[in-house]
N, CA, C and O atoms as CSV, one atom per row, in Angstrom:
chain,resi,resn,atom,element,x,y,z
A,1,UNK,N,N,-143.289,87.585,313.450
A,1,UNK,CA,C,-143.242,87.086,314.798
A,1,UNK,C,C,-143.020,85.583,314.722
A,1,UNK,O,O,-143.729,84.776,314.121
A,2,UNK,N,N,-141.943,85.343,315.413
A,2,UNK,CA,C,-141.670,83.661,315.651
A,2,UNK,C,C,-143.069,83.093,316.011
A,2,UNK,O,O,-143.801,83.748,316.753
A,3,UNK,N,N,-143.572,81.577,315.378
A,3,UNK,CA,C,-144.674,81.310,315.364
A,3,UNK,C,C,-145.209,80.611,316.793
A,3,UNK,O,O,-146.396,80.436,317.069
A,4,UNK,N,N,-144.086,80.257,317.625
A,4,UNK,CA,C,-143.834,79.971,319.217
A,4,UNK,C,C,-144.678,81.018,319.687
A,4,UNK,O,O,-145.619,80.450,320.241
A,5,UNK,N,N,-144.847,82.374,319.762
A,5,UNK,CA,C,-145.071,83.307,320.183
A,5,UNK,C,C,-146.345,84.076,320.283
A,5,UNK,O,O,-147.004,84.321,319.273
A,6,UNK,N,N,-146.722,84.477,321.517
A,6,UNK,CA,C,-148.143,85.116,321.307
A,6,UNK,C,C,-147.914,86.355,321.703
A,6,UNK,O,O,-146.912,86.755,322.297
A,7,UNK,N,N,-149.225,87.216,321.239
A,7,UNK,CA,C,-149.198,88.417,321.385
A,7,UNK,C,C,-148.761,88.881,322.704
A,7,UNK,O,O,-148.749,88.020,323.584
A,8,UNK,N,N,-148.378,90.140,323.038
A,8,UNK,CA,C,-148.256,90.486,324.658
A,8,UNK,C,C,-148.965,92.049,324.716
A,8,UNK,O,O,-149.254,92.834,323.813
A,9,UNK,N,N,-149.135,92.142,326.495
A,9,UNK,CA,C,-149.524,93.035,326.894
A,9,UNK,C,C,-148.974,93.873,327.846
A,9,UNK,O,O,-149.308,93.645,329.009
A,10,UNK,N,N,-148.184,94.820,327.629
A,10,UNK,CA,C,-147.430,95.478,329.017
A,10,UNK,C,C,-148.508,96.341,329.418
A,10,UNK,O,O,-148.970,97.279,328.768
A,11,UNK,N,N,-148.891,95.900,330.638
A,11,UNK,CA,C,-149.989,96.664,331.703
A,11,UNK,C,C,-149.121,97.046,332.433
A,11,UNK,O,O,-148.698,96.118,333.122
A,12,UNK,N,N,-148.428,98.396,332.706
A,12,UNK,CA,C,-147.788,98.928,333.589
A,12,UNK,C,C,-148.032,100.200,333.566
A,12,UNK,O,O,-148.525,100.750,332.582
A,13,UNK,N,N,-147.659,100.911,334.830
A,13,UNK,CA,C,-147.992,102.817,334.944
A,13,UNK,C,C,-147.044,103.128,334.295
A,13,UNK,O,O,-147.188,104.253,333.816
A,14,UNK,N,N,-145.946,102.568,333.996
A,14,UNK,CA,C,-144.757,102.977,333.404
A,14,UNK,C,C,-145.302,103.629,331.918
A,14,UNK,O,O,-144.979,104.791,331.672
A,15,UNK,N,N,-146.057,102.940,331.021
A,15,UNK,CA,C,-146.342,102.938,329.974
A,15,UNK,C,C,-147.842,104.257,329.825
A,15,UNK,O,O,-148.291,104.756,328.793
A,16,UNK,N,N,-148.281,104.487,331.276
A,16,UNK,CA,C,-149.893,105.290,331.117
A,16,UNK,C,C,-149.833,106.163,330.337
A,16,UNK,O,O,-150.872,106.500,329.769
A,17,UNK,N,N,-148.591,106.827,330.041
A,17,UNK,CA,C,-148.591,108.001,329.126
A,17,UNK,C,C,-148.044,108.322,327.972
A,17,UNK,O,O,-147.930,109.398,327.386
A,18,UNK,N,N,-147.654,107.028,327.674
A,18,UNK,CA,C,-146.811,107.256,325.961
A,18,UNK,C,C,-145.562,107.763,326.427
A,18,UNK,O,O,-145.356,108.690,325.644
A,19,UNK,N,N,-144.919,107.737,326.959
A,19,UNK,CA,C,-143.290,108.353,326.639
A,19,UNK,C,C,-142.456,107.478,326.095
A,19,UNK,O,O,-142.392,106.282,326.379
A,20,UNK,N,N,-141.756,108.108,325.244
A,20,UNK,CA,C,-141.401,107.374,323.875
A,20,UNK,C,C,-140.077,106.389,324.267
A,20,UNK,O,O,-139.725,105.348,323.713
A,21,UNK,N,N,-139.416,107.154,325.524
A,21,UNK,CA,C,-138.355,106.124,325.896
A,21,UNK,C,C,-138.603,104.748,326.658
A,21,UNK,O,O,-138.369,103.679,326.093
A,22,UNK,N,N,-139.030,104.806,327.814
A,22,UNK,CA,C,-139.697,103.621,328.298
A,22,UNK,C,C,-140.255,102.572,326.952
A,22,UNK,O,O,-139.735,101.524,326.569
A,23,UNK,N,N,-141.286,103.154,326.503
A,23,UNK,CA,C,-141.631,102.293,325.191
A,23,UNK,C,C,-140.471,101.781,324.401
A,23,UNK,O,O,-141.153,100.903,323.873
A,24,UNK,N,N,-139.572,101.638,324.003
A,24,UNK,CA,C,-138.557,102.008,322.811
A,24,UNK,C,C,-137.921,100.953,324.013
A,24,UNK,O,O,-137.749,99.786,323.660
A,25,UNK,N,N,-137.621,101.275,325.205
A,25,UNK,CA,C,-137.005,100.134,326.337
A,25,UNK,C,C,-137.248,98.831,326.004
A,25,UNK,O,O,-136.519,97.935,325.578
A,26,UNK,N,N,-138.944,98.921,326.405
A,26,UNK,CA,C,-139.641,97.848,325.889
A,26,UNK,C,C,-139.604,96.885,325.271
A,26,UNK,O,O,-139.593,95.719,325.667
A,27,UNK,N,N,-139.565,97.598,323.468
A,27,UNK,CA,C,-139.425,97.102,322.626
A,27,UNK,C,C,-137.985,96.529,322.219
A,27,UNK,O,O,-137.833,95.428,321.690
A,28,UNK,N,N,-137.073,97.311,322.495
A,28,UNK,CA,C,-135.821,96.675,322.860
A,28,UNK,C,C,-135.557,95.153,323.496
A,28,UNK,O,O,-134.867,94.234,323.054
A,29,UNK,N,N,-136.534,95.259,324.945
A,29,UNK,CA,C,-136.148,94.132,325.168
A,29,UNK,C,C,-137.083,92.891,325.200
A,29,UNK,O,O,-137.198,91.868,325.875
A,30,UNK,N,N,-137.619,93.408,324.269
A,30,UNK,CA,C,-138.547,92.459,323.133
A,30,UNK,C,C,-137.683,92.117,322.076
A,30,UNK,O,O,-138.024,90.981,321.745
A,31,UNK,N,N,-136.962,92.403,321.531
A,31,UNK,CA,C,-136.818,92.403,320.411
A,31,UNK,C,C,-135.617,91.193,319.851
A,31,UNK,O,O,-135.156,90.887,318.752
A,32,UNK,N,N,-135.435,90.760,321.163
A,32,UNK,CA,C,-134.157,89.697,320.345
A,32,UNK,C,C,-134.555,88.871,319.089
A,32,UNK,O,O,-133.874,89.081,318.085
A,33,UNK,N,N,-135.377,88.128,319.018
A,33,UNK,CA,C,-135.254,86.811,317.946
A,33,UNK,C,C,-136.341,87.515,316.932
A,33,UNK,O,O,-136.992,86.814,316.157
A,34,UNK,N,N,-136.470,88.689,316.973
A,34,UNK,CA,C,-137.031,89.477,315.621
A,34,UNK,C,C,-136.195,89.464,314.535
A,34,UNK,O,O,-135.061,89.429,315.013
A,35,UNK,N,N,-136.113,89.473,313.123
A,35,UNK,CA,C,-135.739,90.321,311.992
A,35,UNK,C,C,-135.739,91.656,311.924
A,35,UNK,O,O,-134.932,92.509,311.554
A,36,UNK,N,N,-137.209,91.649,312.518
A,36,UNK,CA,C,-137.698,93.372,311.817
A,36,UNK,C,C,-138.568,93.546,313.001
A,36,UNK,O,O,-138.983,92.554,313.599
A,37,UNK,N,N,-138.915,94.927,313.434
A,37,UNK,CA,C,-139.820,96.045,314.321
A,37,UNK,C,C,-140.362,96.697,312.862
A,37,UNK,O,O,-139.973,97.334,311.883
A,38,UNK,N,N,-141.649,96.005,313.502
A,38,UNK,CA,C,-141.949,97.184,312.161
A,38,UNK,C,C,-143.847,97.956,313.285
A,38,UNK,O,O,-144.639,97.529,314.125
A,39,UNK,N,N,-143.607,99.256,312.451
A,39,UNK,CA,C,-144.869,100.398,312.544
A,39,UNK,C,C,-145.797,100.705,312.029
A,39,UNK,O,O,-145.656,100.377,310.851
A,40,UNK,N,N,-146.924,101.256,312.203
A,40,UNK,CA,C,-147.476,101.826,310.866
A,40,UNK,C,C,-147.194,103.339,311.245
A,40,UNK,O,O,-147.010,103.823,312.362
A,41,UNK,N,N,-147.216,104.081,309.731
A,41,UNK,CA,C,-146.260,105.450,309.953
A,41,UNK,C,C,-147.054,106.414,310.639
A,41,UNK,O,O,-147.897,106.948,309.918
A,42,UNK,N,N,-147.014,106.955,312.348
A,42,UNK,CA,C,-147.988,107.954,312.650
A,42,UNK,C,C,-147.137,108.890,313.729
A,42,UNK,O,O,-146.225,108.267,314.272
A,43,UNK,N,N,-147.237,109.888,314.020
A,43,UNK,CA,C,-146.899,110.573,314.522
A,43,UNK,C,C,-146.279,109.962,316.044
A,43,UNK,O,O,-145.175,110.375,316.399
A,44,UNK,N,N,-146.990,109.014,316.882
A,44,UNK,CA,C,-146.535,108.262,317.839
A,44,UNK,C,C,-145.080,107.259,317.550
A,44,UNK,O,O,-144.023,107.362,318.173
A,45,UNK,N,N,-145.421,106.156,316.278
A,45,UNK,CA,C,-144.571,105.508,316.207
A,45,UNK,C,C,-142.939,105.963,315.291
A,45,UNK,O,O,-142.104,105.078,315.104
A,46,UNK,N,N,-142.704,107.336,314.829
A,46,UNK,CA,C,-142.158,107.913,314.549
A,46,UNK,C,C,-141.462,108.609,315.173
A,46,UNK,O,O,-140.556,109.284,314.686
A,47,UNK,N,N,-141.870,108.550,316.770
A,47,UNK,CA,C,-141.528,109.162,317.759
A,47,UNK,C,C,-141.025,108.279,318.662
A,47,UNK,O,O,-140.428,108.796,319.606
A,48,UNK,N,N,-141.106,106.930,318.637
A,48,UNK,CA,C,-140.246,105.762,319.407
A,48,UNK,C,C,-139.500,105.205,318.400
A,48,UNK,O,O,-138.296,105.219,318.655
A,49,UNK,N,N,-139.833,104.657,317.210
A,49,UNK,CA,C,-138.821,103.855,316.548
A,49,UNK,C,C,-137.657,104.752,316.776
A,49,UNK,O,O,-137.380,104.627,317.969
A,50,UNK,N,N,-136.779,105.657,316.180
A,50,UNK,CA,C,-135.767,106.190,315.809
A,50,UNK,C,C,-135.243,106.005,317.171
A,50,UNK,O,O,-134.021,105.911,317.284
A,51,UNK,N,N,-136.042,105.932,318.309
A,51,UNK,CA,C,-135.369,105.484,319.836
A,51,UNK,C,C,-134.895,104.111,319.233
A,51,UNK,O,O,-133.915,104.254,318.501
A,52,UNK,N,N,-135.233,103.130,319.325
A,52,UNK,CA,C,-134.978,101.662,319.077
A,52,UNK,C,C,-134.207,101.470,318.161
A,52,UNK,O,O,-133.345,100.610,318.341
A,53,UNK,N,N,-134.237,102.001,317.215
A,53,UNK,CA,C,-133.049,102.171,316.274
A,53,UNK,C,C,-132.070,102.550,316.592
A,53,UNK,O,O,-131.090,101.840,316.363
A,54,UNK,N,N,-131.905,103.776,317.228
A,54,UNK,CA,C,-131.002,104.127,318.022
A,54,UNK,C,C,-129.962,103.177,318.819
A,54,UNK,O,O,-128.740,103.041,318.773
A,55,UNK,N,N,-131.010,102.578,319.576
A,55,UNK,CA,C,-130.279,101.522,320.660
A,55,UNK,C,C,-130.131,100.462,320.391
A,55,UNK,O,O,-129.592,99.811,321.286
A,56,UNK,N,N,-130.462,99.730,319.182
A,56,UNK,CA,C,-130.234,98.657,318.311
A,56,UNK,C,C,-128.776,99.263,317.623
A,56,UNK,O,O,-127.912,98.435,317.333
A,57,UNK,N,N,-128.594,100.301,317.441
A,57,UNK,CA,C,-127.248,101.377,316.473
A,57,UNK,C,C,-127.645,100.429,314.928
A,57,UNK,O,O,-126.685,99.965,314.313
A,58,UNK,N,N,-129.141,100.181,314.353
A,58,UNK,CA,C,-129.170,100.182,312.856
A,58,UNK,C,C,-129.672,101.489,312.399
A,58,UNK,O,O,-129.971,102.456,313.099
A,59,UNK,N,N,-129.721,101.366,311.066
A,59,UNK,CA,C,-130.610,102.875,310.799
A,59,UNK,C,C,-132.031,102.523,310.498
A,59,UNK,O,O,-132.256,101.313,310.503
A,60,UNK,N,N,-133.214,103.447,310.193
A,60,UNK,CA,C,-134.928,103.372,310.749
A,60,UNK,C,C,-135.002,103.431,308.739
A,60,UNK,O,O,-134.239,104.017,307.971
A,61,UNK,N,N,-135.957,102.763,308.499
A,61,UNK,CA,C,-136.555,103.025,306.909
A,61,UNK,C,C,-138.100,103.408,307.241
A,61,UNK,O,O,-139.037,102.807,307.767
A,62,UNK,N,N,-137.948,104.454,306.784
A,62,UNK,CA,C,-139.694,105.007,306.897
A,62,UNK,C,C,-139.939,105.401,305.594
A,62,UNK,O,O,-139.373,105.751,304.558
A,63,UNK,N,N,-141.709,105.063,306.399
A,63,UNK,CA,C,-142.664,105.482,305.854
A,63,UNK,C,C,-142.663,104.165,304.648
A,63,UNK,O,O,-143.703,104.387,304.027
A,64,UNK,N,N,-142.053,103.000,304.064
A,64,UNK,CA,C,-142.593,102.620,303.120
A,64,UNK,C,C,-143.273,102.192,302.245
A,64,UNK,O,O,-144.170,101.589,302.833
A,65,UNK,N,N,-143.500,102.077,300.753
A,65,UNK,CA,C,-144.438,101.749,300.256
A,65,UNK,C,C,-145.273,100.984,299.587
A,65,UNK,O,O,-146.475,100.883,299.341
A,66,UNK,N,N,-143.556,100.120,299.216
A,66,UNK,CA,C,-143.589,98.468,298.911
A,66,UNK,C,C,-142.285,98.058,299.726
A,66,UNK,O,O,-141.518,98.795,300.346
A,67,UNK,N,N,-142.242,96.600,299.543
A,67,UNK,CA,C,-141.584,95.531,299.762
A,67,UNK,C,C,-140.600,95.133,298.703
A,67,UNK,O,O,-140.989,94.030,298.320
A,68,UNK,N,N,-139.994,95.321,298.328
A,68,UNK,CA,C,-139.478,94.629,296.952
A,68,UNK,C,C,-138.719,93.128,297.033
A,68,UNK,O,O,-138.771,92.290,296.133
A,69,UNK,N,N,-137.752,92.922,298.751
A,69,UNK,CA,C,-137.493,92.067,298.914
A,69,UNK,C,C,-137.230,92.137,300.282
A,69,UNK,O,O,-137.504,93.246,300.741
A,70,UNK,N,N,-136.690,91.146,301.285
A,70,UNK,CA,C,-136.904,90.976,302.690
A,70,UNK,C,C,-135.835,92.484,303.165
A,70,UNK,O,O,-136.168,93.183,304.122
A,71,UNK,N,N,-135.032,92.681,302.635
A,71,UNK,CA,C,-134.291,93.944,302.927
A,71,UNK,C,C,-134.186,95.080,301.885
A,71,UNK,O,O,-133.049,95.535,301.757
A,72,UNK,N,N,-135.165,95.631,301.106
A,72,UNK,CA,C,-135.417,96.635,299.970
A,72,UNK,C,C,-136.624,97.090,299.748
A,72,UNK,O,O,-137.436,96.549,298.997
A,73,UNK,N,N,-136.817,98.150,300.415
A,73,UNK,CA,C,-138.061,99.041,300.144
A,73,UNK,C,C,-137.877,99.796,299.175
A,73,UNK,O,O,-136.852,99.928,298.506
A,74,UNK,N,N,-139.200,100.486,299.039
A,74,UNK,CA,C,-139.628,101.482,298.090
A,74,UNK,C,C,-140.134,102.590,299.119
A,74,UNK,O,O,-141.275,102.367,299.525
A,75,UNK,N,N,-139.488,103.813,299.660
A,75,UNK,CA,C,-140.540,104.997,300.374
A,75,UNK,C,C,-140.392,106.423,299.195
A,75,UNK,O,O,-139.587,106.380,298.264
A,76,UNK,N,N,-140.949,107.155,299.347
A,76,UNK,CA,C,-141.468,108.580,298.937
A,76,UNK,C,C,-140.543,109.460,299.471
A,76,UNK,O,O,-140.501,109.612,300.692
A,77,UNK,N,N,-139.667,110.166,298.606
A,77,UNK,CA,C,-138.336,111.271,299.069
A,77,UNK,C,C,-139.419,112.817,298.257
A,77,UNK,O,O,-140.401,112.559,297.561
A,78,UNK,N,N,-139.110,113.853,298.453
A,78,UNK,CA,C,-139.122,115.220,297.667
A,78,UNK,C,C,-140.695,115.507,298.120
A,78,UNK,O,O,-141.080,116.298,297.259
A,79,UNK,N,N,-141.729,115.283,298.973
A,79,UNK,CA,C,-142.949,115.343,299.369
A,79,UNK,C,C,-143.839,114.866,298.601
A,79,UNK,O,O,-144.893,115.414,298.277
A,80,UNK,N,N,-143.172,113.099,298.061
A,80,UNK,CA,C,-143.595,112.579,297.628
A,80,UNK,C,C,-143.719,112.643,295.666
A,80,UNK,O,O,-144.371,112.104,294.772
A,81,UNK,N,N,-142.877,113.437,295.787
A,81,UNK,CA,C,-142.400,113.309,294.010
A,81,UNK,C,C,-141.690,112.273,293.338
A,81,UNK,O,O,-141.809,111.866,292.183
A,82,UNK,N,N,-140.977,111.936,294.204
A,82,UNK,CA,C,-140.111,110.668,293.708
A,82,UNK,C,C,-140.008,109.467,294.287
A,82,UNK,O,O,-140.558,109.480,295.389
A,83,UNK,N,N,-139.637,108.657,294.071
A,83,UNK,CA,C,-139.573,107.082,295.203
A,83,UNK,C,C,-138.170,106.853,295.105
A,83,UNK,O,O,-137.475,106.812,294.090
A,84,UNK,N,N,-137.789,106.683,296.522
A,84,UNK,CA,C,-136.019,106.056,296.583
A,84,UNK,C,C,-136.379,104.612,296.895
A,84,UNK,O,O,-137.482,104.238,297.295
A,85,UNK,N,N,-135.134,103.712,296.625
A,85,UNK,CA,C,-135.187,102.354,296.710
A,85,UNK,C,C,-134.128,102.392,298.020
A,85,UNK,O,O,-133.152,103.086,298.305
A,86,UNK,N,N,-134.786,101.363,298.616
A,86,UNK,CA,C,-133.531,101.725,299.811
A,86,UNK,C,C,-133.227,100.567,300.683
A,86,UNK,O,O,-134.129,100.238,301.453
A,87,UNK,N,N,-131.961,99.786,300.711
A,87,UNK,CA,C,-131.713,98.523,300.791
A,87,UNK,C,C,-131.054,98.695,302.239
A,87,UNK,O,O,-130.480,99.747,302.521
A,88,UNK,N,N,-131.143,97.709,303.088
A,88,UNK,CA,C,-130.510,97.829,304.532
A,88,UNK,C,C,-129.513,96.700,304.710
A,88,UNK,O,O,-129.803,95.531,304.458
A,89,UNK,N,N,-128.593,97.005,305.054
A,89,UNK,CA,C,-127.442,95.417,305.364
A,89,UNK,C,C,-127.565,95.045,307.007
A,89,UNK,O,O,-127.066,94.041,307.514
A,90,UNK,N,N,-128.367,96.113,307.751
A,90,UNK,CA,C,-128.364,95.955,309.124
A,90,UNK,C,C,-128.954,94.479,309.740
A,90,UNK,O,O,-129.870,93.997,309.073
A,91,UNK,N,N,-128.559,93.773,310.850
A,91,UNK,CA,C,-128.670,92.447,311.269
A,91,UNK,C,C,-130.562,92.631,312.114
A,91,UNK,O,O,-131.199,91.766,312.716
A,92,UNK,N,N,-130.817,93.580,311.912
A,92,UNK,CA,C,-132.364,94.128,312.242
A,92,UNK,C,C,-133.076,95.382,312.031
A,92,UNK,O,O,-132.666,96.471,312.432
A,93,UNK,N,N,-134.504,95.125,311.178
A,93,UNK,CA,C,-134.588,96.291,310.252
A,93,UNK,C,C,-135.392,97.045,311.772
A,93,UNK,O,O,-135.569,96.390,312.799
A,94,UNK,N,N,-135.694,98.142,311.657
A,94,UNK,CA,C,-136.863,98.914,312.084
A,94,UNK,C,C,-137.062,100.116,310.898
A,94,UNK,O,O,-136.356,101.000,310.414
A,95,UNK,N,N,-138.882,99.460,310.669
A,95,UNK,CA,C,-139.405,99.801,309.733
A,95,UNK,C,C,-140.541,100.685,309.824
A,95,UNK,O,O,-141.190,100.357,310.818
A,96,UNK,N,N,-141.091,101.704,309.199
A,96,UNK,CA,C,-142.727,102.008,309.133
A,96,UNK,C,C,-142.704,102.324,308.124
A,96,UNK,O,O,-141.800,102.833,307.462
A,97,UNK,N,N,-144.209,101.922,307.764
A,97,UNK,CA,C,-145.683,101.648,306.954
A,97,UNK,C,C,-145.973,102.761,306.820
A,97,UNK,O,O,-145.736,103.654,307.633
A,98,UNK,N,N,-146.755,102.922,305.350
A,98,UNK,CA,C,-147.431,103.687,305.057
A,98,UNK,C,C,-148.581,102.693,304.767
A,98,UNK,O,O,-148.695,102.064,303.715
A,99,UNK,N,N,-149.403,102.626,305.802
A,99,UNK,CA,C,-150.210,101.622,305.469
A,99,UNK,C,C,-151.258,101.861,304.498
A,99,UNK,O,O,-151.770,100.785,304.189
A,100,UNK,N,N,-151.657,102.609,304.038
A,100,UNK,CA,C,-152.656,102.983,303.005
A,100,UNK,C,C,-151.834,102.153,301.597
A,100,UNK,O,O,-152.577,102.130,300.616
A,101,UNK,N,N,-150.954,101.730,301.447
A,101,UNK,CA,C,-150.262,101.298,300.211
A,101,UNK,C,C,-149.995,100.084,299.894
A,101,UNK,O,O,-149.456,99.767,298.833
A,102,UNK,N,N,-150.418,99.139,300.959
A,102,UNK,CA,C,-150.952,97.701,301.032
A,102,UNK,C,C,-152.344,97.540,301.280
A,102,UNK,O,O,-153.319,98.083,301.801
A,103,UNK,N,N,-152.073,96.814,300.832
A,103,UNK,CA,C,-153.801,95.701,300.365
A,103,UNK,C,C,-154.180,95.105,302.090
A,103,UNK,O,O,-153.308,94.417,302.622
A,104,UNK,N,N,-155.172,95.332,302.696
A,104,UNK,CA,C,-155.865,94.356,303.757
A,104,UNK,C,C,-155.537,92.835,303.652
A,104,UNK,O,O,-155.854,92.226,302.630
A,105,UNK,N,N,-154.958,92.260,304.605
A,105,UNK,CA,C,-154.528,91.126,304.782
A,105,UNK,C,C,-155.761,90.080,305.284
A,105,UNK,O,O,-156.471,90.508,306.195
A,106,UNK,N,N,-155.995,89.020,304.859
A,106,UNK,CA,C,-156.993,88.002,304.644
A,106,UNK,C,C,-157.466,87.814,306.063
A,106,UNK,O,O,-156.423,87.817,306.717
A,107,UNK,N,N,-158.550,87.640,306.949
A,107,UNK,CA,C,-158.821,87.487,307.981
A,107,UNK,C,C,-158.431,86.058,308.452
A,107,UNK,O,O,-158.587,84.961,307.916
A,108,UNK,N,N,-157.833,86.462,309.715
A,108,UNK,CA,C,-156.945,84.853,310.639
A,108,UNK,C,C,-157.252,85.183,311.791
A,108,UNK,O,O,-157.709,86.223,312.264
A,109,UNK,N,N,-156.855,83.836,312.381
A,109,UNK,CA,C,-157.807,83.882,313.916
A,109,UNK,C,C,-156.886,84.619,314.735
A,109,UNK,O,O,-155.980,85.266,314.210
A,110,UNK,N,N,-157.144,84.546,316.753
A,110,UNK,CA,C,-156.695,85.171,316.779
A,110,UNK,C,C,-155.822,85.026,317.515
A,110,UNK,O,O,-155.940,84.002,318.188
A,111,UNK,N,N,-154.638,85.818,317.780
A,111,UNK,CA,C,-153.531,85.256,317.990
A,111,UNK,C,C,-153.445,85.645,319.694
A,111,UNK,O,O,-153.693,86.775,320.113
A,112,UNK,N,N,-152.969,84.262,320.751
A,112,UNK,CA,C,-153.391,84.591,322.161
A,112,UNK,C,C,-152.060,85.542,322.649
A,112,UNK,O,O,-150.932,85.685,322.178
A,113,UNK,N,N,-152.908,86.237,324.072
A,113,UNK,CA,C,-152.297,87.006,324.078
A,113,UNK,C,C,-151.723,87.339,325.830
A,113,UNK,O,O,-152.518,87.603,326.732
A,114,UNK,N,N,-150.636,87.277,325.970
A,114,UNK,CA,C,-150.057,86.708,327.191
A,114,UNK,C,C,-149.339,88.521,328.014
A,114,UNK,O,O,-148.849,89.511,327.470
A,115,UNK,N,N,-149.524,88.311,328.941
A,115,UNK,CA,C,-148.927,89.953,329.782
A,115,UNK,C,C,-147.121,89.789,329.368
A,115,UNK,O,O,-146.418,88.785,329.255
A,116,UNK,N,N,-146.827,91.182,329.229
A,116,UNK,CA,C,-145.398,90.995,329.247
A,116,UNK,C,C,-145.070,92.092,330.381
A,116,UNK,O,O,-145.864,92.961,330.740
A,117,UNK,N,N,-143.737,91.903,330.900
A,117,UNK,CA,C,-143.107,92.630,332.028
A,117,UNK,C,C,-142.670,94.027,331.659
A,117,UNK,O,O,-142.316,94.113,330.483
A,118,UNK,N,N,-142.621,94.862,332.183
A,118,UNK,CA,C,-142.264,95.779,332.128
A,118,UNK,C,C,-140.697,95.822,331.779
A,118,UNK,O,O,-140.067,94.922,332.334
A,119,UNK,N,N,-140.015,96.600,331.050
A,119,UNK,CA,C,-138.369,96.530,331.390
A,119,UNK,C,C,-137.648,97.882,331.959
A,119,UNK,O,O,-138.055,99.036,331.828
A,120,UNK,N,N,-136.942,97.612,332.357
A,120,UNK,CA,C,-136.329,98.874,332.893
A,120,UNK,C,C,-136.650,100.451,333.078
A,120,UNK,O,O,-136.333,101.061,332.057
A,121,UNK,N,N,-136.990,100.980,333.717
A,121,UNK,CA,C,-136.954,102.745,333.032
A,121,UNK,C,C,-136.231,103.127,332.957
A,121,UNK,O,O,-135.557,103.317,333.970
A,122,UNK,N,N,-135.621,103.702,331.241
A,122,UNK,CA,C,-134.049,103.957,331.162
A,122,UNK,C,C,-133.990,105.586,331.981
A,122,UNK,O,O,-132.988,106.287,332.122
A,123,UNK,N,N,-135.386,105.877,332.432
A,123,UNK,CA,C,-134.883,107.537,333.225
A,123,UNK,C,C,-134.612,108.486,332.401
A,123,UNK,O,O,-133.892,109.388,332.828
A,124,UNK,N,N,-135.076,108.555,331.073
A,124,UNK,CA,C,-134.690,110.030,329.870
A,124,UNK,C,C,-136.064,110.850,330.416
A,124,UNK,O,O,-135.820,112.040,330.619
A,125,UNK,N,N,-137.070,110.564,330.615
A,125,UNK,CA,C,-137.877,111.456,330.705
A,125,UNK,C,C,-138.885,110.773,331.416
A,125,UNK,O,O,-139.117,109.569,331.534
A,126,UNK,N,N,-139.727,112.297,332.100
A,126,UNK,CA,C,-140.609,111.750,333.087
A,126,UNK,C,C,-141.954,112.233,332.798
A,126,UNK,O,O,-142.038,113.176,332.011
A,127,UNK,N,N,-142.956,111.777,333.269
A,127,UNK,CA,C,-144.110,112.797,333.072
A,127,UNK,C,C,-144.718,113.907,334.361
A,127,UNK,O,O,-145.054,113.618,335.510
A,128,UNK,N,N,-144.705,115.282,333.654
A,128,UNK,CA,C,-144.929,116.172,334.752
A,128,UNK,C,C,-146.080,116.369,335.031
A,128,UNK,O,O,-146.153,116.896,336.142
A,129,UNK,N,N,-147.445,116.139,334.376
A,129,UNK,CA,C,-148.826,116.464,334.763
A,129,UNK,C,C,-149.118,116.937,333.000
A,129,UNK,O,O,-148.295,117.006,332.086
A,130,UNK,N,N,-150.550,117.200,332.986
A,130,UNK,CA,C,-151.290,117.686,331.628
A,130,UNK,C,C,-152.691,119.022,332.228
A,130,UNK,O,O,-153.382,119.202,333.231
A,131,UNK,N,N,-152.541,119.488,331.266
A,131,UNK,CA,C,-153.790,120.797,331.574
A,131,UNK,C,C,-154.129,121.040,330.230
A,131,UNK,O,O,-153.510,120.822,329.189
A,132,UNK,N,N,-155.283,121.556,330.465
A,132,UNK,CA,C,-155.991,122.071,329.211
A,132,UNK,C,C,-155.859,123.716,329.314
A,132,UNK,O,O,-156.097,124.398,330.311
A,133,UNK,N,N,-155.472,124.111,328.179
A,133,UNK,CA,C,-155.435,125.687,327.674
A,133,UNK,C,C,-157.193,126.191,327.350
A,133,UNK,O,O,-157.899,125.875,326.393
A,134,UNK,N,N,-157.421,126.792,328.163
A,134,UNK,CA,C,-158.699,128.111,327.386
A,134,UNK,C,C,-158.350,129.058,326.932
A,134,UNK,O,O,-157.886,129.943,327.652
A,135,UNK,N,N,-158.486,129.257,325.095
A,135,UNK,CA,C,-158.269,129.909,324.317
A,135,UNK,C,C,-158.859,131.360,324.236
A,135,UNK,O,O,-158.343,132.397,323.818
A,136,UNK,N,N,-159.946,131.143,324.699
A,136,UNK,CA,C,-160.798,132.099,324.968
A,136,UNK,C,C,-160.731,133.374,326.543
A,136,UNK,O,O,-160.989,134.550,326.800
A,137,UNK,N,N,-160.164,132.029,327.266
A,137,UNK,CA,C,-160.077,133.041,328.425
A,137,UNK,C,C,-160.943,132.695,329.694
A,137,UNK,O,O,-161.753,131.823,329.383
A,138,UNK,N,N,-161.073,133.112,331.166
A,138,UNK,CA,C,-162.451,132.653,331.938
A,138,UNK,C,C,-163.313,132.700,331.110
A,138,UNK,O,O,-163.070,133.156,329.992
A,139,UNK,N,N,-164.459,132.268,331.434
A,139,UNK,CA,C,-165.919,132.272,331.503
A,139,UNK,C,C,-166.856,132.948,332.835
A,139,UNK,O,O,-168.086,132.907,332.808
């Protein structure tokens, strides 16, 4: 993160439910004077990056496990039998972590943290409501 820069917060309904496009919007139009988007690897952020990647048109490096240099990872191919090295020429990476494979980073203060705007709803998807299933049946 440019060192100009403080953390942000999008407080919007847009965002109440995780949908991966709106988010991925977001981050998009966050993302100009970045290098890199980077994740840690979880089922959520695996589910927006490849959006942002998408709409950036670079390709996504997951899951990795080292660093080797500002554009050359190390991730886990074959369910983890082997390690590919995998170098990007793209003008912006989007990345995820396997964070268990780095070391805890030294405690620093903390970094302030300012609201950011909502951006656009690109309209791919909406949210229809949530219910819970009984497996069992009435009671």
């Amino acid at each position: 993160m440019p060192a100009s820069r403080a953390c942000g917060v999008a407080d919007d309904a847009l965002y109440e439910h995780g949908l991966a496009e709106p988010l991925a919007a977001l981050i998009l139009s966050l993302a100009g004077d970045y290098s890199a988007i980077v994740a840690a690897s979880s089922a959520y952020s695996k589910n927006v990056l490849p959006r942002v990647a998408a709409l950036l048109d670079v390709m996504q490096v997951s899951d990795i496990v080292k660093v080797l240099a500002p554009d050359t990872f190390e991730r886990p191919i074959y369910a983890g039998n082997a390690i590919q090295t995998v170098q990007s020429t793209d003008p912006k990476l989007v990345v995820t972590v396997r964070t268990p494979s780095f070391a805890a980073s030294g405690a620093g203060g903390p970094a302030p943290i300012e609201p950011v705007g909502a951006a656009p709803n690109p309209g791919l998807s909406t949210f229809k409501g949530e219910a819970l299933a009984n497996p069992i049946g009435p009671s």
